[in-house]
NUKE-542253 format. One record per residue: x, y, z of N, C-alpha, C in turn. Coordinates in nm, 3 decimals, padded with zeros to 5 digits. Example, Ala and Ser with C-alpha at 12.3 -4.5 7.8 and 13.67 -1.06 7.14 Angstrom:
REM NUKE-542253
      n.px      n.py      n.pz     ca.px     ca.py     ca.pz      c.px      c.py      c.pz
    01.319   -00.569    00.780    01.230   -00.450    00.780    01.320   -00.330    00.780
    01.285   -00.225    00.708    01.367   -00.106    00.714    01.290    00.003    00.787
END
This chain:
REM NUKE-542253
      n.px      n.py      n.pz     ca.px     ca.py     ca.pz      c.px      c.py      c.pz
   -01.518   -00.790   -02.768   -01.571   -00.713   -02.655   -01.511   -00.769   -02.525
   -01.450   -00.671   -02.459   -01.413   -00.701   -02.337   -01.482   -00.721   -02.197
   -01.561   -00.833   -02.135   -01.639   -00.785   -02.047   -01.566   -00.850   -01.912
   -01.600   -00.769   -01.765   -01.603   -00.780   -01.645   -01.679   -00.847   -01.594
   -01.743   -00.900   -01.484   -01.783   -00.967   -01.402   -01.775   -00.901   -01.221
   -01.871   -00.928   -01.167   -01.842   -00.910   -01.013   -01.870   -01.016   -00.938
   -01.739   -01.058   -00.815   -01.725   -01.199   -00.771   -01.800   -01.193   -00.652
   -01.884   -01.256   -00.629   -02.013   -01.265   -00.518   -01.937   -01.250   -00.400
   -01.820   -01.320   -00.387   -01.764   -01.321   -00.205   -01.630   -01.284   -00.231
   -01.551   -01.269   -00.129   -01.431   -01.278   -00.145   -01.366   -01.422   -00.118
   -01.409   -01.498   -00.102   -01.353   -01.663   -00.110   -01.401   -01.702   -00.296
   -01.529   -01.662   -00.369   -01.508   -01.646   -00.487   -01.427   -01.643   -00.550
   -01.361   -01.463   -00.499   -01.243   -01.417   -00.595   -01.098   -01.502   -00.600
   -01.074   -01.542   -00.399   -00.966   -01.603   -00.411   -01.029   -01.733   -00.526
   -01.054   -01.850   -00.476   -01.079   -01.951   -00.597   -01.086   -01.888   -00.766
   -01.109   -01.801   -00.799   -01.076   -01.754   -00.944   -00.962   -01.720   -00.976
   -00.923   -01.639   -00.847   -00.746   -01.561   -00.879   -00.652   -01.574   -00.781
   -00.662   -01.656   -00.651   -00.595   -01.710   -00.574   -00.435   -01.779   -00.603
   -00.439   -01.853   -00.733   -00.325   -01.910   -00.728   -00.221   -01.819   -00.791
   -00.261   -01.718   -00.847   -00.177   -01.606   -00.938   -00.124   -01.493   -00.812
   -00.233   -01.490   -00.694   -00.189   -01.414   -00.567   -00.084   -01.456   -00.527
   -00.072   -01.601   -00.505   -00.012   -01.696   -00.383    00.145   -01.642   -00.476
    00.137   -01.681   -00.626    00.272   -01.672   -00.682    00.341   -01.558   -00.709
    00.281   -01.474   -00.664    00.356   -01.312   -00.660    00.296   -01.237   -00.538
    00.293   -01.258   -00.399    00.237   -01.238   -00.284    00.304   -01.060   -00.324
    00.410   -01.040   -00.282    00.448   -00.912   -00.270    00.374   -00.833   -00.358
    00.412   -00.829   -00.508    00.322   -00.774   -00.599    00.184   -00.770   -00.589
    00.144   -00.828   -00.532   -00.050   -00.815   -00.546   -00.085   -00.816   -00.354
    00.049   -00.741   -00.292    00.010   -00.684   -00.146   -00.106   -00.635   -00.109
   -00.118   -00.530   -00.174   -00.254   -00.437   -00.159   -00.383   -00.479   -00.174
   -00.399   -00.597   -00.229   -00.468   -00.733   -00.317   -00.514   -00.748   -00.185
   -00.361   -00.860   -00.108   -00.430   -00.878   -00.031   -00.501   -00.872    00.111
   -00.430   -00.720    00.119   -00.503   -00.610    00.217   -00.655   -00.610    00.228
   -00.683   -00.615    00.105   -00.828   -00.573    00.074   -00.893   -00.683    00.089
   -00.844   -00.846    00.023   -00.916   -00.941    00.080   -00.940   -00.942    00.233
   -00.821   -00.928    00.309   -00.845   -00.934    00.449   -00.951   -00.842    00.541
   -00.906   -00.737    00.468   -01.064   -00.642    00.544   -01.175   -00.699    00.480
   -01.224   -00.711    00.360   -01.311   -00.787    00.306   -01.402   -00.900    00.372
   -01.308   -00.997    00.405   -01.340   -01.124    00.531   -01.394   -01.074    00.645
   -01.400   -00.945    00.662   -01.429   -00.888    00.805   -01.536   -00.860    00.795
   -01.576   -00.816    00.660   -01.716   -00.704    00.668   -01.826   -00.827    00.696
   -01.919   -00.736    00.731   -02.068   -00.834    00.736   -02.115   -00.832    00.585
   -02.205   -00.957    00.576   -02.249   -00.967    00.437   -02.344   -00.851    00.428
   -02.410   -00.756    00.498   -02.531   -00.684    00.465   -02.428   -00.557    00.429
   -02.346   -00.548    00.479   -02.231   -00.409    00.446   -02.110   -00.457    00.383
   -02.126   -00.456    00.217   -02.023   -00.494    00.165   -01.932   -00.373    00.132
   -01.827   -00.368    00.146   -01.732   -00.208    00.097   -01.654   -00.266   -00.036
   -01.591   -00.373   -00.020   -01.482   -00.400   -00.100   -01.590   -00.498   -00.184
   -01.511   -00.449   -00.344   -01.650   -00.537   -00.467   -01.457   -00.590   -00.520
   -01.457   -00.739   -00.589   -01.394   -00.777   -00.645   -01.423   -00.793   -00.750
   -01.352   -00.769   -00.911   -01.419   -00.744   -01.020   -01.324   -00.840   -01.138
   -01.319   -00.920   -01.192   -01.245   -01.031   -01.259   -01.296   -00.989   -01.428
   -01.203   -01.035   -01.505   -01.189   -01.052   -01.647   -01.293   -01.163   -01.707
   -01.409   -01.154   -01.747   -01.459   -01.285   -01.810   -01.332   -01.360   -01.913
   -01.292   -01.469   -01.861   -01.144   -01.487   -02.000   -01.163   -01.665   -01.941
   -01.162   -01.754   -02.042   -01.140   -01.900   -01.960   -01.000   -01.909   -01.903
   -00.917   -01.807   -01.986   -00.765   -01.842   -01.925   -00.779   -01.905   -01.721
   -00.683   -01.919   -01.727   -00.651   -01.975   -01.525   -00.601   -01.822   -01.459
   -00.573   -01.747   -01.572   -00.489   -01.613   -01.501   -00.524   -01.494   -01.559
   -00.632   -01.376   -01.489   -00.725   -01.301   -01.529   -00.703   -01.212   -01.459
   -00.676   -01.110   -01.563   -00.681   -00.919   -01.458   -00.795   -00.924   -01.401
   -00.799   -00.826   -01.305   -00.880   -00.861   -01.162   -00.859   -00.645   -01.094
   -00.954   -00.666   -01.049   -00.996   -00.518   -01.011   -01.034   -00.486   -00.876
   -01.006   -00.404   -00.743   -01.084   -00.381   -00.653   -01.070   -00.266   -00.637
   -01.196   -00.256   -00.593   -01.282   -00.117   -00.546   -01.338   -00.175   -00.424
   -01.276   -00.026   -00.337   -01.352    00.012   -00.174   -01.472    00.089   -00.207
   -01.565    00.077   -00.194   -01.637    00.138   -00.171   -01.626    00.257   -00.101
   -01.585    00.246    00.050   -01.602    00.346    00.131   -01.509    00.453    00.088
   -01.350    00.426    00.057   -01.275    00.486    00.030   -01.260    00.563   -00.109
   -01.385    00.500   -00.216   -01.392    00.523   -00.375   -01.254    00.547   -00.431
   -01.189    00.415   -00.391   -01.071    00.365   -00.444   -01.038    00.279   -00.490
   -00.956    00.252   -00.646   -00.950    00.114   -00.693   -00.805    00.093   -00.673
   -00.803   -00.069   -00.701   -00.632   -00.100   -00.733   -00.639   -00.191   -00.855
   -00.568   -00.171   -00.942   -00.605   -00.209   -01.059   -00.475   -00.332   -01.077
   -00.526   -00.448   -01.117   -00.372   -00.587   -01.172   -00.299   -00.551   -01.280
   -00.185   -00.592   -01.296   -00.188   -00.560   -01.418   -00.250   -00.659   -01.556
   -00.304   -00.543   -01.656   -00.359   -00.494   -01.800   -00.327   -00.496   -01.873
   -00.392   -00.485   -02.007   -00.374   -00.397   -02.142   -00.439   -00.264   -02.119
   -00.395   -00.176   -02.189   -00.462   -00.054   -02.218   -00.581   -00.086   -02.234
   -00.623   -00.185   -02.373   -00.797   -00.224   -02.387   -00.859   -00.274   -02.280
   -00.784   -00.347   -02.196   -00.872   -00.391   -02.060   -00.896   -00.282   -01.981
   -00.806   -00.157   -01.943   -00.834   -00.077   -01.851   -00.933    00.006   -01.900
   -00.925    00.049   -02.052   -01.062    00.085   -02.058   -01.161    00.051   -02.082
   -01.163   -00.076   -02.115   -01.316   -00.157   -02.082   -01.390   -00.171   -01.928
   -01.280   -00.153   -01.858   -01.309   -00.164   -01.707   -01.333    00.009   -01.682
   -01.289    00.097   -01.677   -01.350    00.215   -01.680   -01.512    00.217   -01.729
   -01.494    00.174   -01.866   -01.681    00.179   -01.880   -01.779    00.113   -01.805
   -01.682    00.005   -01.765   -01.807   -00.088   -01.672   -01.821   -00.050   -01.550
   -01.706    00.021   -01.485   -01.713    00.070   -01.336   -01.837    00.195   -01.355
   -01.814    00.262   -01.447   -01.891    00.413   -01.487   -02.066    00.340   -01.514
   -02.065    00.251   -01.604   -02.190    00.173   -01.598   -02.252    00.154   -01.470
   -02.156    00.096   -01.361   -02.238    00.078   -01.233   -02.289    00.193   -01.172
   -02.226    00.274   -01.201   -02.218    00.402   -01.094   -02.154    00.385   -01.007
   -02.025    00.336   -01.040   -01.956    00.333   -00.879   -01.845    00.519   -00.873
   -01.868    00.544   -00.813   -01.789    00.637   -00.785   -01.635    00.586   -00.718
   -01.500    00.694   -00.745   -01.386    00.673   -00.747   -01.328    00.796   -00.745
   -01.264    00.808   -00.611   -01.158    00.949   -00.619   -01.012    00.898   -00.643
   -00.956    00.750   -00.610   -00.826    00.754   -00.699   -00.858    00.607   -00.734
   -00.685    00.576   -00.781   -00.651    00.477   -00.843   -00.500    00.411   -00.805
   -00.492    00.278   -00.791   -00.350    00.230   -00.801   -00.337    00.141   -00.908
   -00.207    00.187   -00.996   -00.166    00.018   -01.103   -00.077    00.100   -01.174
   -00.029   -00.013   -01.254    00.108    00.032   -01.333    00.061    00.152   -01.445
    00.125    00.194   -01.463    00.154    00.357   -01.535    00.111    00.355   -01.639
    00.101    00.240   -01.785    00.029    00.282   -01.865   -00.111    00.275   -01.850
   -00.153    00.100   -01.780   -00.303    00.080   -01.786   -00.326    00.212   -01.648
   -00.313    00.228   -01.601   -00.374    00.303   -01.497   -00.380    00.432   -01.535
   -00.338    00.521   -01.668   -00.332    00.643   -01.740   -00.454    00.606   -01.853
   -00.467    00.482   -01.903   -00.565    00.476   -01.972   -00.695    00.461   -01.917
   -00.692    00.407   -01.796   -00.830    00.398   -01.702   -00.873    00.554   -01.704
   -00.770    00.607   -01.639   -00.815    00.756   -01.554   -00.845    00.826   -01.695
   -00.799    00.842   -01.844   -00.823    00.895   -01.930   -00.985    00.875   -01.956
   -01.028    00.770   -02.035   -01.151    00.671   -02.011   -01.242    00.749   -01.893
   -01.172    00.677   -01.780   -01.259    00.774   -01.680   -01.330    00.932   -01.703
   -01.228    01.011   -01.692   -01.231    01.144   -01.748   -01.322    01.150   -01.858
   -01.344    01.097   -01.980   -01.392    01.135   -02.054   -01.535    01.100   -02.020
   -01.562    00.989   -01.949   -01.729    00.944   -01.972   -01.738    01.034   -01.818
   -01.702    01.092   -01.765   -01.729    01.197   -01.603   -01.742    01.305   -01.633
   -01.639    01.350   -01.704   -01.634    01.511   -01.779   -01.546    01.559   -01.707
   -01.463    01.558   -01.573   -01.381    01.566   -01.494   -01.178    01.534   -01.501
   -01.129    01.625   -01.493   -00.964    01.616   -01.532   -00.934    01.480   -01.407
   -00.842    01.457   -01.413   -00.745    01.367   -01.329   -00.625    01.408   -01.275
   -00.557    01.378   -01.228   -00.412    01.410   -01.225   -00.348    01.276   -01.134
   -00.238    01.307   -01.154   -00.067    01.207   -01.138   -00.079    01.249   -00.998
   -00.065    01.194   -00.930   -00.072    01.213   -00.709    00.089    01.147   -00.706
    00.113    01.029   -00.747    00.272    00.996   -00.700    00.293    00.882   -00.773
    00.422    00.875   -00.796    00.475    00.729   -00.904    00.575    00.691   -00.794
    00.513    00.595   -00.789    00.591    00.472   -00.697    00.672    00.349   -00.735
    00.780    00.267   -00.653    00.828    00.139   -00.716    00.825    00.081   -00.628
    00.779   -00.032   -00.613    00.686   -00.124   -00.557    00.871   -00.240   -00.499
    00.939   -00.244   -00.399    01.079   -00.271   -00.404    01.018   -00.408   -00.313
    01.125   -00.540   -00.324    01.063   -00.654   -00.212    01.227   -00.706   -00.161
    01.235   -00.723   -00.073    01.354   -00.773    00.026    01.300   -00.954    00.078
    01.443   -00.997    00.064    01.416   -01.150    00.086    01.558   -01.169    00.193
    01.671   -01.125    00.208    01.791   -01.079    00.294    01.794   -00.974    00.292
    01.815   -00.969    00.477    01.868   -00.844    00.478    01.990   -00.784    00.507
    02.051   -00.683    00.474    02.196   -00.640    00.466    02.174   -00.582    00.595
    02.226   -00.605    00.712    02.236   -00.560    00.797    02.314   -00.434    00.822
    02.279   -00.279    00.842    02.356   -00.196    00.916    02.410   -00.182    01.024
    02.517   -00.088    01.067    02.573   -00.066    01.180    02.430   -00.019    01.272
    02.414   -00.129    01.402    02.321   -00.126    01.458    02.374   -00.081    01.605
    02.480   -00.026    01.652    02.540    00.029    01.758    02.437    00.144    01.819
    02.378    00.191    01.703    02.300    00.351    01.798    02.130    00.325    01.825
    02.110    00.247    01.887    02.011    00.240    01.931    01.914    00.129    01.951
    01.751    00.125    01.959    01.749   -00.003    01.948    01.570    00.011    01.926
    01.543   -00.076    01.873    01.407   -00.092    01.812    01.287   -00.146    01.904
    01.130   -00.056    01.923    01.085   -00.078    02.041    00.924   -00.071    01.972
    00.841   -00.167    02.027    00.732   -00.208    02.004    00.633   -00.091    02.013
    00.571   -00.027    01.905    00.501    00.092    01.980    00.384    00.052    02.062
    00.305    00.140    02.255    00.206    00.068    02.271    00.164    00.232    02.309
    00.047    00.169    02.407   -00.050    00.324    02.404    00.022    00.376    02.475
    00.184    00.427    02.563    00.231    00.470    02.632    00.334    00.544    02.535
    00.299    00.511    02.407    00.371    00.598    02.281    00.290    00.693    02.184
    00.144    00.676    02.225    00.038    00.696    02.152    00.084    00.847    02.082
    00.108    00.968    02.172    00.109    01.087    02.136    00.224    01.094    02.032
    00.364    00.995    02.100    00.460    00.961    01.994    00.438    00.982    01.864
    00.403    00.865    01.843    00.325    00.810    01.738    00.266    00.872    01.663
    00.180    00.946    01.692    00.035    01.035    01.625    00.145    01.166    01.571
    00.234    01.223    01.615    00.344    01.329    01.576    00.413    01.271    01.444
    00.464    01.129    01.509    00.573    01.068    01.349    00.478    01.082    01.250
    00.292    00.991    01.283    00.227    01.016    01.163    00.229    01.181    01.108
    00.178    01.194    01.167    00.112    01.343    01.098    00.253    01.438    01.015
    00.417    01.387    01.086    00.509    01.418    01.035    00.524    01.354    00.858
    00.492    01.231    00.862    00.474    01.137    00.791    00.410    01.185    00.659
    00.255    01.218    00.674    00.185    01.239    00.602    00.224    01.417    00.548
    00.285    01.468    00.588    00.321    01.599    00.568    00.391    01.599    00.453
    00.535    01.496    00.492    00.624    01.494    00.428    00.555    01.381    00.247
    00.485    01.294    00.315    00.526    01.207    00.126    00.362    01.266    00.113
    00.260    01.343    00.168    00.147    01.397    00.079    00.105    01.516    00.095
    00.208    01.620    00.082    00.204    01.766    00.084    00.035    01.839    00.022
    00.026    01.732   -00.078   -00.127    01.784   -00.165   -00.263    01.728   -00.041
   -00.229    01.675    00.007   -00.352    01.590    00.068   -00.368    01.660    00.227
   -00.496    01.619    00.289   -00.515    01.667    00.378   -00.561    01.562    00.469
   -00.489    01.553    00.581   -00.556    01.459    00.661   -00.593    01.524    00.826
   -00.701    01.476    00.864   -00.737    01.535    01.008   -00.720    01.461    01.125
   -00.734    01.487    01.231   -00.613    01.497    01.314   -00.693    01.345    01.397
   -00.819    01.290    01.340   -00.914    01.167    01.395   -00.872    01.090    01.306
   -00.790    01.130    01.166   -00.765    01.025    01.060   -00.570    00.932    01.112
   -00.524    01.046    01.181   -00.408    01.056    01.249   -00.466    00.934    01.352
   -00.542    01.000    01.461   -00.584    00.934    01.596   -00.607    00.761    01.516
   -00.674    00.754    01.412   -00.731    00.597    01.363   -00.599    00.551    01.330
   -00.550    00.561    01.267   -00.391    00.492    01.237   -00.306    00.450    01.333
   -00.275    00.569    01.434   -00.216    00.522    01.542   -00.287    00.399    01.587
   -00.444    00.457    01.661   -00.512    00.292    01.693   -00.448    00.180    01.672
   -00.480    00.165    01.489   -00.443    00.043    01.422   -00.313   -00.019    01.416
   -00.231    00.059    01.470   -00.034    00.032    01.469   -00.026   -00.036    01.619
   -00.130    00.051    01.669   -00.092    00.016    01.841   -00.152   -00.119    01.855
   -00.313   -00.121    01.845   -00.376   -00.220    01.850   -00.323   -00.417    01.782
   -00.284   -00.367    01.667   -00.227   -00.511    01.631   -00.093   -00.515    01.587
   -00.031   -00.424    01.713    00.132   -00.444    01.750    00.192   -00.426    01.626
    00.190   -00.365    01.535    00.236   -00.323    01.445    00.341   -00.221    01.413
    00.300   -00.110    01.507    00.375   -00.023    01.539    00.537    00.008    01.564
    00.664    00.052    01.525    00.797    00.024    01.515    00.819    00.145    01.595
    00.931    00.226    01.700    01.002    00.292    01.697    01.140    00.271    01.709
    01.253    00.346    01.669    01.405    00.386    01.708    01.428    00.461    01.824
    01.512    00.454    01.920    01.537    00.529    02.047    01.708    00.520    02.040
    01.712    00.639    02.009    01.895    00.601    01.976    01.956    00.591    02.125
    02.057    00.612    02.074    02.178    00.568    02.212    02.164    00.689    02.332
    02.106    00.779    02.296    02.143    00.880    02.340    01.944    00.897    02.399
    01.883    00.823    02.423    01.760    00.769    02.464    01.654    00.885    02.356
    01.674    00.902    02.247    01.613    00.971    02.168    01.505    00.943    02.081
    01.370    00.950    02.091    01.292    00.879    01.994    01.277    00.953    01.836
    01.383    00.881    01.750    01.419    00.919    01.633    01.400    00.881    01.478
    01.270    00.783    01.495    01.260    00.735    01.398    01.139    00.626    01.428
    01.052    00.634    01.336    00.926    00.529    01.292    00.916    00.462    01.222
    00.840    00.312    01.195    00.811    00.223    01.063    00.721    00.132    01.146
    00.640    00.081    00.993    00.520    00.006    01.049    00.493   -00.082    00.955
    00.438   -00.185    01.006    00.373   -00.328    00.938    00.226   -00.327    00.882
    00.204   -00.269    00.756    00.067   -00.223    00.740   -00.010   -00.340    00.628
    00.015   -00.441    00.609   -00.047   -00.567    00.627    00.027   -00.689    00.530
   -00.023   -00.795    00.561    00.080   -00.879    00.548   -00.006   -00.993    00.443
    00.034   -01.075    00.368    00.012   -01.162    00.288    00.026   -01.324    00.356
   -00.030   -01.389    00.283    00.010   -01.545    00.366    00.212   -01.565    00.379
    00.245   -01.492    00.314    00.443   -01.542    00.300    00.485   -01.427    00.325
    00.431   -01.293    00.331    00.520   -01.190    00.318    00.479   -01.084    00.407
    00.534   -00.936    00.458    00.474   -00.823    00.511    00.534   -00.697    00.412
    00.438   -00.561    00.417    00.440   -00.495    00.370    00.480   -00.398    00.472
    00.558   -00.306    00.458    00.586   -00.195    00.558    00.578   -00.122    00.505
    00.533    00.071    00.598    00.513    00.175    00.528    00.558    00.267    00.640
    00.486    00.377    00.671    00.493    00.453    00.747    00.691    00.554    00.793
    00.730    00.500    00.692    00.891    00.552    00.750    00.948    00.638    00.779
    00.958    00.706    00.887    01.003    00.862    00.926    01.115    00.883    01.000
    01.154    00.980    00.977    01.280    01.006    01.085    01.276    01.157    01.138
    01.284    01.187    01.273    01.274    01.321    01.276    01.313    01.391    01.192
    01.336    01.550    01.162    01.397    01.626    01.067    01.514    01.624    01.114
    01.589    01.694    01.267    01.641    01.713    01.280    01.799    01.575    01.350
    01.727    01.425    01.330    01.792    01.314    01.349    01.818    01.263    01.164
    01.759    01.270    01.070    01.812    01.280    00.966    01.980    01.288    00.902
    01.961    01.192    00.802    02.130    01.157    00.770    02.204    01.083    00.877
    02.162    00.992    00.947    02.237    00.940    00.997    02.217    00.829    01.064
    02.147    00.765    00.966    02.130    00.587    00.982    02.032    00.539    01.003
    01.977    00.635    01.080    01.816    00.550    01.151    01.683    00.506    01.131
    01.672    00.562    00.960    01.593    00.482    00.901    01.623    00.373    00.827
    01.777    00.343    00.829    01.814    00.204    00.799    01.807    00.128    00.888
    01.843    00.161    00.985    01.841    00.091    01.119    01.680    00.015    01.102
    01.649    00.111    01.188    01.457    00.082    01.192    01.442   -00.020    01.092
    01.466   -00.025    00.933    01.396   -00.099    00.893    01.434   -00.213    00.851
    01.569   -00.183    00.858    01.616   -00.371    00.824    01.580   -00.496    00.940
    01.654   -00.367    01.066    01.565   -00.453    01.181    01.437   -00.501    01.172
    01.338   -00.429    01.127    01.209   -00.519    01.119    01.189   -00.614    01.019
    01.285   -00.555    00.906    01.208   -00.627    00.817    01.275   -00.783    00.815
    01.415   -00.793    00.899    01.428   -00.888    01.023    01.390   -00.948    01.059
    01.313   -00.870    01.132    01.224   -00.941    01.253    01.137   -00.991    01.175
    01.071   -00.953    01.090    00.928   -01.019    00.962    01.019   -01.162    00.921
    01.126   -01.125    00.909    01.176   -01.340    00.880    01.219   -01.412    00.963
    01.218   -01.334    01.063    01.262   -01.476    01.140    01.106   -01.516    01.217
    01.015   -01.416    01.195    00.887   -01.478    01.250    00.834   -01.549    01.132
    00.863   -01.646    01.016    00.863   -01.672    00.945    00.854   -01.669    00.793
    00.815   -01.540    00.767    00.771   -01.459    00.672    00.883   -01.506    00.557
    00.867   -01.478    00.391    00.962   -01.503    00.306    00.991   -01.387    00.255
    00.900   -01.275    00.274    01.003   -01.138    00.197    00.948   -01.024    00.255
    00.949   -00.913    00.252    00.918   -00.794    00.254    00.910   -00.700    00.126
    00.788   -00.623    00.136    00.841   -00.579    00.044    00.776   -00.395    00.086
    00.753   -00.288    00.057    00.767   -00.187    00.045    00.715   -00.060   -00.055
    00.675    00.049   -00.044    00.607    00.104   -00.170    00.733    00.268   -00.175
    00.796    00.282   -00.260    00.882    00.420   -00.201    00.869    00.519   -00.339
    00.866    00.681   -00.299    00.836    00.756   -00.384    00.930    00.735   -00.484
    00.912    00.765   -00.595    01.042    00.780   -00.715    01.094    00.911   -00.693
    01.007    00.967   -00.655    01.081    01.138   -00.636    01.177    01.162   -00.535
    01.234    01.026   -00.430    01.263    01.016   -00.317    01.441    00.945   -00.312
    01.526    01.020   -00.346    01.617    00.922   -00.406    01.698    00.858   -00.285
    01.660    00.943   -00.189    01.746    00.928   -00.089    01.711    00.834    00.002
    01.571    00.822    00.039    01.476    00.703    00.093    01.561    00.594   -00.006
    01.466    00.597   -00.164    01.545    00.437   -00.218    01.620    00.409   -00.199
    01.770    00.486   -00.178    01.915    00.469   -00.143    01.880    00.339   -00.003
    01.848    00.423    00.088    01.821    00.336    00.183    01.757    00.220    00.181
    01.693    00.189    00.177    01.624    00.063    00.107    01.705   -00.070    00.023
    01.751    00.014   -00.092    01.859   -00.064   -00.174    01.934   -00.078   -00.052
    02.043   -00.016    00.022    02.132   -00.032    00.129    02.084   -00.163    00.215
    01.985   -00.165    00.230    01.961   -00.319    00.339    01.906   -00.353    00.279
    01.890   -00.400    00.153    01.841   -00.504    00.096    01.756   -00.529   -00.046
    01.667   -00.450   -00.015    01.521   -00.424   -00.125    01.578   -00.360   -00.248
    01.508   -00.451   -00.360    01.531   -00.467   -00.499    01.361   -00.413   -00.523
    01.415   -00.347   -00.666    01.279   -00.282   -00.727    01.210   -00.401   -00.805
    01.071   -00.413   -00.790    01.044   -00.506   -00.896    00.926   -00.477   -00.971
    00.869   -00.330   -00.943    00.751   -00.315   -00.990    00.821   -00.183   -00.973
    00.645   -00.067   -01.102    00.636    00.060   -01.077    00.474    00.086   -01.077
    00.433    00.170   -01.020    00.246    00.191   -01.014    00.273    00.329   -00.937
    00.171    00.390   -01.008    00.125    00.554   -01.030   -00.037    00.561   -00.903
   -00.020    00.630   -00.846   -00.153    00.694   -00.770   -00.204    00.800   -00.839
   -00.318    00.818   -00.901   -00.408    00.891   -00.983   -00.518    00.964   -00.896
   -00.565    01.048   -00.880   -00.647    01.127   -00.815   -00.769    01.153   -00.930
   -00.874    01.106   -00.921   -00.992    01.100   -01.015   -01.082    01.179   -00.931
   -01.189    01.293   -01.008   -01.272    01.372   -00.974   -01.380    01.236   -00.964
   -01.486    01.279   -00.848   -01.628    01.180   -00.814   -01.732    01.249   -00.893
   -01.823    01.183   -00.950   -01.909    01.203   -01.035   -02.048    01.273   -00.931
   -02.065    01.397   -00.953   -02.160    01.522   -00.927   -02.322    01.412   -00.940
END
């Protein structure tokens, strides 16, 4: 019998699964996204539940769920673990509209799922999880890379919403979910733009959270009509640059598989694939 556990704090979880984080920072990014908001919440409003493998081993699949967001990210599994963890999540009553983790355990969760909900699932996007440690520098002649602040705000809020158009055609986002993002890019300087030579604002990328050694970037856009012609290489080697020489040891990145032309880029300055994980869209239990 396979059983779960739930880790009282998030300083808990690190001390249980901390040293398996530290040794694959990039890979377990999202990990530690969630610890970090985690540390924030007040103890009377917990969102994020950390969920561990009862196993004596030192190195134990490990589970989180947002609450607010009824979203998990799943470590990697066995098939039998993901669906032992399906029954126990369904035991709590936790509700879940998606899922992140590698492609088989995360097909056997959502299956599992499905069956004890009564509710279909579906495939949202297969991703490869790419991490950069040098970067290959491009021809950086056309332009130059600029801190986004609130004097870009409207900027900004356009690349997103361009953004979200383009890599989640199925999804819907509103225009306060837009306004919060920007916030968060602006607010803890996160925010990237391109302004080519020709004083053109042509391109976006962003630092959407970072690990003790590493940063994660997302957000990557290029106008439609500035497209094919460098500037989302530009944009991102430069930062992801700038992420090492402010000391950082890698970068790493999440890019569609359906996207060949993005990966191109990517591979081009630098980033090697080292993972793959599927986003699952799970019906919430009525």
């Amino acid at each position: 019998m396979t059983n779960w556990s739930l880790c009282p704090s998030p300083d808990a979880f690190l001390q249980r699964c901390g040293s398996a984080l530290l040794a694959n920072e990039s890979e377990h990014n999202l990990t530690w996204g969630a610890i970090a908001r985690a540390l924030d919440e007040h103890p009377d409003e917990v969102i994020t539940r950390f969920f561990v493998l009862e196993d004596p081993r030192p190195v134990v699949p490990y589970a989180v769920v947002d609450l607010e967001r009824c979203s998990l990210i799943m470590d990697t599994m066995s098939v039998a673990q993901a669906q032992s963890l399906a029954e126990f999540l369904h035991q709590q009553s936790i509700s879940l509209r998606s899922l992140k983790g590698a492609p088989e355990a995360g097909i056997a969760f959502a299956e599992t799922w499905s069956k004890l909900s009564g509710h279909p699932y579906r495939l949202q996007l297969r991703q490869a999880l790419m991490k950069l440690t040098r970067v290959v520098v491009p021809d950086l002649a056309d332009g130059v890379m600029i801190l986004a602040t609130e004097d870009h705000r409207s900027l900004l809020e356009n690349f997103l919403t361009g953004f979200a158009q383009d890599c989640f055609p199925q999804e819907s986002f509103s225009h306060e979910q837009i306004c919060a993002q920007a916030d968060r890019l602006i607010v803890n300087d996160q925010g990237y733009l391109w302004r080519n030579a020709a004083d053109d604002w042509v391109a976006m990328a962003g630092v959407v959270r970072t690990t003790p050694h590493t940063s994660c970037l997302s957000f990557v856009y290029t106008v439609p009509k500035h497209r094919r012609q460098g500037y989302a290489a530009r944009l991102v080697s430069t930062l992801s640059q700038a992420q090492l020489h402010e000391g950082k040891k890698a970068c790493s990145l999440h890019t569609d598989l359906a996207n060949p032309t993005s990966n191109a880029v990517y591979e081009r300055v630098g980033y090697e694939r080292i993972g793959t994980f599927v986003t699952l869209r799970l019906a919430t239990r009525t």
